[in-house]
C-alpha positions, 0 to 999 in steps of 0.5 A: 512528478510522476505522471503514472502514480498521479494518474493511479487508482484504487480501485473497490469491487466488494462483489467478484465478476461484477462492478455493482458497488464497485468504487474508484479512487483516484490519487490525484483526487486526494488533497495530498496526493503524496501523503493522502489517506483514502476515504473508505467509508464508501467501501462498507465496514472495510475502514475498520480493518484498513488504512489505505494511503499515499507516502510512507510510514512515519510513525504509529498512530492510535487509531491504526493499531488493528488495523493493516496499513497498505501505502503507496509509495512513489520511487521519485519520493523515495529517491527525494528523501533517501539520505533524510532521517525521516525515512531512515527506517525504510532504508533497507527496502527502499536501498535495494536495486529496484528495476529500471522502470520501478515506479512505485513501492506498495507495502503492508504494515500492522498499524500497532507495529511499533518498529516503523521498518517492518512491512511487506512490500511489492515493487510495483513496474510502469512496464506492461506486467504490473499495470493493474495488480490485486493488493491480497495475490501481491501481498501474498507474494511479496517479500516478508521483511524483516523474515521472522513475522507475517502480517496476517498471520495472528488473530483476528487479522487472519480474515484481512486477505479476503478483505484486502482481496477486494482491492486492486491498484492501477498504474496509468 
């Protein structure tokens, strides 16, 4: 197992230049850290517009239809179930040449996404440059797949990037 993503946090600062409400959720807190959600109750009114865990998308799931999903996935369980039919779906992302020090995949999806393949995804490095990253300026700059739609781009999803501005993600 990965040292690095077992040692990630996500990290909540609801308030900018300032930790007051500031929340930390560590990945290996999570009773399965490869396929954990993270609790975001402690995060005001965010859990209804995100679902934030750990893994991949396996399937559409009712209670995340207007919702953004963001997942964190590490490549050693990508690599793991590459040839298995339960992430065939994410076969064209997760096909591509990553880095050689490519940890970790982070994607957003709509929760009322029927095609399980469409997300954004950064590919996030153990290398210096990507250590600590904020989850709305790499969605922002994340590579759109398949290219025809965007996430935040229709009705009330048009406000998330401000709620998602207010997470970071942190590699140790």
């Amino acid at each position: 197992m990965c040292p690095e993503f077992l040692n990630g946090k996500l990290i909540y600062t609801p308030h900018k230049e300032s930790d007051e409400e500031m929340a930390v959720f560590n990945i290996s807190d999570l009773w399965n850290p490869l396929g954990g959600r993270f609790n975001l109750s402690l995060c005001g009114n965010t859990a209804q517009y995100l679902c934030i865990s750990t893994g991949y998308r396996k399937e559409k799931k009712a209670e995340n239809d207007e919702k953004v999903e963001i997942w964190f996935t590490p490549w050693f369980l990508v690599e793991k179930e590459l040839s298995s039919k339960a992430i065939s779906h994410h076969y064209s992302i997760f096909s591509l040449p990553w880095r050689e020090n490519d940890s970790v995949s982070v994607s957003w999806t709509g929760g009322n996404w029927e095609n399980l393949e469409w997300c954004d995804y950064h590919l996030m490095s153990t290398g210096m440059d990507n250590l600590y990253i904020n989850l709305s300026e790499k969605w922002q700059n994340s590579p759109l797949w398949p290219p025809r739609r965007h996430l935040f781009s229709m009705g009330p999803r048009r406000a998330y990037p401000a709620i998602v501005s207010r997470f970071a993600f942190e590699l140790k």
